[in-house]
PyMOL commands that place a pseudoatom at each C-alpha (Angstrom):
pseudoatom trace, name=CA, resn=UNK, resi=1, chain=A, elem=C, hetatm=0, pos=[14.792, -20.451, 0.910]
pseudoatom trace, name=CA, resn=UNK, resi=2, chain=A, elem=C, hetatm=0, pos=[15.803, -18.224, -1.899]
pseudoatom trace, name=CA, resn=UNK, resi=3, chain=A, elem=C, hetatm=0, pos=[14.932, -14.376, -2.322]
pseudoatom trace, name=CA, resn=UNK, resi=4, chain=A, elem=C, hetatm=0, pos=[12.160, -15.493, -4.648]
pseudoatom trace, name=CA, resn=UNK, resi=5, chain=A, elem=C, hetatm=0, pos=[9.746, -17.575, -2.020]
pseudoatom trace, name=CA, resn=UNK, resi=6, chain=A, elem=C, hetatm=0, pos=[10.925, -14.450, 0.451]
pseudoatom trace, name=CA, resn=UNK, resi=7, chain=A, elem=C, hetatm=0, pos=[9.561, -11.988, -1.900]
pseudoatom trace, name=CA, resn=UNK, resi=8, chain=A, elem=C, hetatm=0, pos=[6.616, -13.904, -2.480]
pseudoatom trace, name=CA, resn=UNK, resi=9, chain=A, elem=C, hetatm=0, pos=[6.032, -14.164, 1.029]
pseudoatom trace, name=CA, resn=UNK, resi=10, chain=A, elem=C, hetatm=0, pos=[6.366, -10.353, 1.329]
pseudoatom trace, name=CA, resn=UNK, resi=11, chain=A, elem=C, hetatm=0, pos=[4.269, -9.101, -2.044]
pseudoatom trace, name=CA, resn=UNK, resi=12, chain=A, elem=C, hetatm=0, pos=[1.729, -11.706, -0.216]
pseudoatom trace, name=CA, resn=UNK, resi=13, chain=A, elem=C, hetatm=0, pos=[1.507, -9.768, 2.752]
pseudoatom trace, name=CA, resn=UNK, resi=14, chain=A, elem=C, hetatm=0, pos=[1.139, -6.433, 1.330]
pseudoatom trace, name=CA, resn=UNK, resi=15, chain=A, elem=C, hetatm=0, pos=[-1.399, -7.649, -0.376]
pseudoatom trace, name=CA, resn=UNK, resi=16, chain=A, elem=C, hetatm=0, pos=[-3.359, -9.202, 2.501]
pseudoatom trace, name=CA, resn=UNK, resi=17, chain=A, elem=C, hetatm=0, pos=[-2.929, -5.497, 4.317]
pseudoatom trace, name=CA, resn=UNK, resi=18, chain=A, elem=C, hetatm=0, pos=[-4.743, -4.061, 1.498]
pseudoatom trace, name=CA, resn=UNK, resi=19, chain=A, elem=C, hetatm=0, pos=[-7.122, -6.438, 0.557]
pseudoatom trace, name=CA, resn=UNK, resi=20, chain=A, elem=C, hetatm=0, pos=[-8.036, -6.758, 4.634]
pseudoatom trace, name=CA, resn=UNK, resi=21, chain=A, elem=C, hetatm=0, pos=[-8.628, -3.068, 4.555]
pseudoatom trace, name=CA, resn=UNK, resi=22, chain=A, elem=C, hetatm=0, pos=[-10.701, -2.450, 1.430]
pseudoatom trace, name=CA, resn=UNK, resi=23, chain=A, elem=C, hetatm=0, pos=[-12.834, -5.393, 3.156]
pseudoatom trace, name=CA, resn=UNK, resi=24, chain=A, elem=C, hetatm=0, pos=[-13.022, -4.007, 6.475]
pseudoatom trace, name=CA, resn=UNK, resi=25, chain=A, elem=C, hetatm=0, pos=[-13.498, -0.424, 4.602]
pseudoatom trace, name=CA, resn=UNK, resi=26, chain=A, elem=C, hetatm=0, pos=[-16.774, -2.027, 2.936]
pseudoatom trace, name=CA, resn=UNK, resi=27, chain=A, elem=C, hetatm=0, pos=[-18.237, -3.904, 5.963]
pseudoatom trace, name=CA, resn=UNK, resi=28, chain=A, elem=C, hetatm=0, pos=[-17.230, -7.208, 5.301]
pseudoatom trace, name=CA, resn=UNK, resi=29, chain=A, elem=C, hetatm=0, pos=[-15.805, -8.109, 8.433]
pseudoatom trace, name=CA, resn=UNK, resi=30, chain=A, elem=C, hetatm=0, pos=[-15.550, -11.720, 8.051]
pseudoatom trace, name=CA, resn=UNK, resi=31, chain=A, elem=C, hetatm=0, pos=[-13.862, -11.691, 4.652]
pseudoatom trace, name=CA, resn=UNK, resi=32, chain=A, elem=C, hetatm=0, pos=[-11.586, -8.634, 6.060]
pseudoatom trace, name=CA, resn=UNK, resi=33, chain=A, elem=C, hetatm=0, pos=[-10.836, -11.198, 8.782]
pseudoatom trace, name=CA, resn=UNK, resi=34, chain=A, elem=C, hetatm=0, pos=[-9.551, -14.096, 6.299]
pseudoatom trace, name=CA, resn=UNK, resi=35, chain=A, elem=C, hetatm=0, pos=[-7.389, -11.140, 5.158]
pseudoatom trace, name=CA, resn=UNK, resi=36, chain=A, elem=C, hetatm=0, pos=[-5.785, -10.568, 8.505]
pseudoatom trace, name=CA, resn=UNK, resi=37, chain=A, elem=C, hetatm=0, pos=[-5.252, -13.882, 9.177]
pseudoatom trace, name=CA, resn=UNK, resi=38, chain=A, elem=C, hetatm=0, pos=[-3.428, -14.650, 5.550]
pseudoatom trace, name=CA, resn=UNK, resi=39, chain=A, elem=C, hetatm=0, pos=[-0.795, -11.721, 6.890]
pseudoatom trace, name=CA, resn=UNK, resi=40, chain=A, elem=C, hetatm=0, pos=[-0.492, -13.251, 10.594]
pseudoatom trace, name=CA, resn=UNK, resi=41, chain=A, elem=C, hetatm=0, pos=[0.623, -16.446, 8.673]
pseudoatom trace, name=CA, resn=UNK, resi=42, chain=A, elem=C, hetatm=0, pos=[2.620, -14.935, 6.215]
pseudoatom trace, name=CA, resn=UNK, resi=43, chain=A, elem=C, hetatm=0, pos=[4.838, -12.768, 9.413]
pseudoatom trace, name=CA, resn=UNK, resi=44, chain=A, elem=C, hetatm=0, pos=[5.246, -16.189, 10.590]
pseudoatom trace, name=CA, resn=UNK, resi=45, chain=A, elem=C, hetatm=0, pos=[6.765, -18.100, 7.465]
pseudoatom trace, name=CA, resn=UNK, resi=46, chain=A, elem=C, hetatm=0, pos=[8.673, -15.176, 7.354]
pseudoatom trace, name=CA, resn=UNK, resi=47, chain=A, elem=C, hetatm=0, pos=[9.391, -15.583, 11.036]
pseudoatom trace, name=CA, resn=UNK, resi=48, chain=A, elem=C, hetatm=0, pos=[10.380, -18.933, 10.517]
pseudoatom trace, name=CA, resn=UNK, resi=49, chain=A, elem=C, hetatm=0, pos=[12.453, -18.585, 7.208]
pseudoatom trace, name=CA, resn=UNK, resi=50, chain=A, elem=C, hetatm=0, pos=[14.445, -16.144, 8.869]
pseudoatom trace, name=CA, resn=UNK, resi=51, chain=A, elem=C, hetatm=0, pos=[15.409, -18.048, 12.464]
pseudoatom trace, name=CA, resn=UNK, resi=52, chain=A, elem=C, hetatm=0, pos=[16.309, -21.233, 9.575]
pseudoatom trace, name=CA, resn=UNK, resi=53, chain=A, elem=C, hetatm=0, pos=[18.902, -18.843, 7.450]
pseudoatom trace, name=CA, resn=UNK, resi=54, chain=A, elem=C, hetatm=0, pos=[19.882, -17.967, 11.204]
pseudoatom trace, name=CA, resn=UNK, resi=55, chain=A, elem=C, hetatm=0, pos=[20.609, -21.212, 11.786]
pseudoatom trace, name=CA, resn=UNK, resi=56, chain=A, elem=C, hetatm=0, pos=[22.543, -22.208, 8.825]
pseudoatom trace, name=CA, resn=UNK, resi=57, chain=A, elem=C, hetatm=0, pos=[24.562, -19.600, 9.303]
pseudoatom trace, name=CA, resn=UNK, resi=58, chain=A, elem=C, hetatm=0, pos=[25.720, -20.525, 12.695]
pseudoatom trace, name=CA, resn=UNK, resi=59, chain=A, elem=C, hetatm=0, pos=[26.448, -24.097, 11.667]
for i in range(1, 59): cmd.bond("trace and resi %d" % i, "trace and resi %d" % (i + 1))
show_as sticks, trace
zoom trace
């Protein structure tokens, strides 16, 4: 994957930290909750992105 999807991925995440704790901040605990989740999957496309490159690079 290019540097583009990866910083995608990235800006995406910050984004879910903040947006998880302005809704936490205001009560919403299930929205705040959606939030947390969208970074969980987000570390793991990284996650998986990242053990890919690894891969090509070994071959």
């Amino acid at each position: 994957m290019n540097s583009t999807g990866k910083g995608f991925i990235n800006l995406s995440s910050l984004a879910a930290i903040f947006f998880s704790g302005l809704s936490f901040g205001m009560g919403h605990l299930y929205i705040g909750s959606g939030f947390v989740a969208w970074f969980v999957l987000s570390l793991v496309a990284l996650t998986e992105i990242r053990k890919d490159e690894e891969v090509k690079e070994n071959d």
